[in-house]
Phi, psi and omega in degrees: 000129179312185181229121160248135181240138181273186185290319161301319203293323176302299194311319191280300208284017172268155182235134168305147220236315164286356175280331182273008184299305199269342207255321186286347167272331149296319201295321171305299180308321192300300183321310175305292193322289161332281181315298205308300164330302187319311198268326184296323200280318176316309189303305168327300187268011132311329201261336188273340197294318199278348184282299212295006151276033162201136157267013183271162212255315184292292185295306177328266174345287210291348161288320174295347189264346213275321175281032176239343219298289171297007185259284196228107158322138179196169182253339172196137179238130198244144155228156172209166161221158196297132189070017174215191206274161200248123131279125190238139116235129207243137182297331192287123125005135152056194194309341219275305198313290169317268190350299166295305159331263197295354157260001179279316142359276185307314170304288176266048179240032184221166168272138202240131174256320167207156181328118182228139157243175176143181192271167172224101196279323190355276180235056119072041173215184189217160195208139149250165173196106193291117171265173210266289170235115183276013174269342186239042189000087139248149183246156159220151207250072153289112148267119152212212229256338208242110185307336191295344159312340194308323142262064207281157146335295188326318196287332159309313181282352212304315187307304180302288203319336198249002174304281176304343146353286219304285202335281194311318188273357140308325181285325212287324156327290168298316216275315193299296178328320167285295167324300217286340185312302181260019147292318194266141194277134185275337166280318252210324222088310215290157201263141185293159178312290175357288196285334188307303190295308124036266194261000180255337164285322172308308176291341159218058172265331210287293225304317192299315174248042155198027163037049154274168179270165199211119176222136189267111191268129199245122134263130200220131165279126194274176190009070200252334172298355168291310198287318201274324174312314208255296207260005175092225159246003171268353182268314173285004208253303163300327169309301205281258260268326179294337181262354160279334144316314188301288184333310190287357172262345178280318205277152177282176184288344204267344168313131179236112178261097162234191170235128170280311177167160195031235217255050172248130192231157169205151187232154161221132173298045216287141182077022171237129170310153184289344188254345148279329173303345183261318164274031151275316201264023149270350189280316180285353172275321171311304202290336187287292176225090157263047172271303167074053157251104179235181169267165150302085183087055180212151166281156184309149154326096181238174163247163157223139191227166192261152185201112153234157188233152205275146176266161200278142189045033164290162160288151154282348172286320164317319091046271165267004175239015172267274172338309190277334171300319182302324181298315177322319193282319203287320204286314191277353193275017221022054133075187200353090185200151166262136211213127211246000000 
């Protein structure tokens, strides 16, 4: 026996012929979004996973830079905040390094109100650069290779990621302020023996492995026992914290300055050759003395420093006892001199 269907029952079981036009292209577009969702929110929690394995402020950067790579190729990323120290990290090498290193400097070194880009015809590169928080003028720093990054992802994401930025590099920021506490020589400011050795092993696995020159400065202040003998140890003290100002104004940022104890001071150098490290530390002889600080009937204040540049597997003990012989050299040669 046949089926018979009438003509309403045909009309309802017929289906508009543009619902299948419009709904597989909506689902398609819905399906994209989603995804597109997916990935930023995948990209987000990459980013926090890799900030929250650490509070240093140097590791932190060098994570941030490691999740940006595939987001936006780039050769270096600096944070700063105004008046402290630039965390940098960078892909390049040898003079490539320093170069960047020293317009990243440059880049930051005023308090930032808003977003600026542009070239470095220099070396054939292009940088943004974000301030972060303005109450607390910091800033962050991309250098990289391609104008065409101008439309990168990143820049698309920039509001959020740098949204997602703040928190870590802020807690990361307190976490330091406090570690620096029990890090710092407490007269002077100045970073303690501890952290000096520390950060002098560090600077020379970096040297090894990438065969930069790494040079270690031994500093001692000549006739600083006169000012404590004669005018007292509160006199001295001041003396000690003005020639530690003096120092920090000379030495670069990328420079690690510390007071080993009483009037001794080491610096380490990283990425400099010996023969500019010895005119920065004829500069730190000059500056001490036009101070012009003496005791009463004793000659003026000077440093004498020590100069060695580190050899590849050398010990830091070693090291320093090469470097303290040169002081040794400096003291007997009649002092504030640098002696290599």
């Amino acid at each position: 026996m046949g089926i018979s269907i009438s003509l309403e029952n045909r009309r309802k079981m017929m289906i508009d012929p543009s619902l299948f036009a419009r709904q597989p292209r909506a689902l398609v577009e819905e399906i994209e979004e989603y995804r597109k969702e997916t990935e930023r929110l995948g990209r987000i929690y990459e980013l926090h996973r890799q900030l929250g394995t650490t509070l240093d402020l140097d590791s932190m950067i060098e994570a941030f830079s490691r999740w940006l790579v595939p987001v936006m190729p780039h050769n270096l990323v600096a944070y700063r905040r105004f008046g402290r120290r630039l965390h940098t990290a960078c892909s390049c090498h040898g003079p490539d390094r320093q170069v960047l290193q020293e317009m990243a400097q440059g880049l930051m070194a005023h308090p930032l109100n808003e977003k600026r880009s542009g070239e470095l015809p220099t070396v054939g590169r292009f940088y943004h650069l974000w301030p972060l928080d303005p109450e607390h003028d910091d800033c962050l720093l991309v250098i990289h290779p391609c104008p065409e990054l101008s439309t990168a992802p990143f820049l698309h994401l920039e509001e959020e990621v740098l949204d997602e930025l703040r928190g870590p590099l802020e807690r990361a920021m307190a976490y330091e302020d406090l570690y620096d506490q029990a890090r710092r020589d407490a007269l002077t400011g100045l970073v303690n023996r501890r952290v000096f050795e520390e950060r002098a092993t560090m600077e020379m696995a970096n040297a090894n492995r990438h065969g930069q020159p790494l040079v270690l400065a031994c500093l001692d202040l000549d006739h600083f026992k006169a000012i404590n003998d004669r005018l007292g140890h509160g006199e001295g003290d001041a003396v000690l914290r003005t020639v530690s100002q003096t120092f920090a104004r000379i030495v670069r940022d990328s420079d690690l300055l510390a007071r080993i104890g009483g009037d001794e001071f080491a610096m380490i150098l990283p990425n400099t050759p010996l023969d500019k490290a010895g005119l920065l530390m004829e500069r730190l002889c000059k500056a001490v003395r036009a101070l012009d600080i003496h005791a009463p009937d004793s000659a003026p204040l000077g440093v004498s420093v020590g100069l060695t540049q580190w050899q590849p597997h050398e010990t830091l003990p070693s090291w320093w006892e090469r470097a303290d012989a040169a002081l040794y050299r400096a003291k007997a040669n009649g002092r504030s001199r640098v002696s290599y």
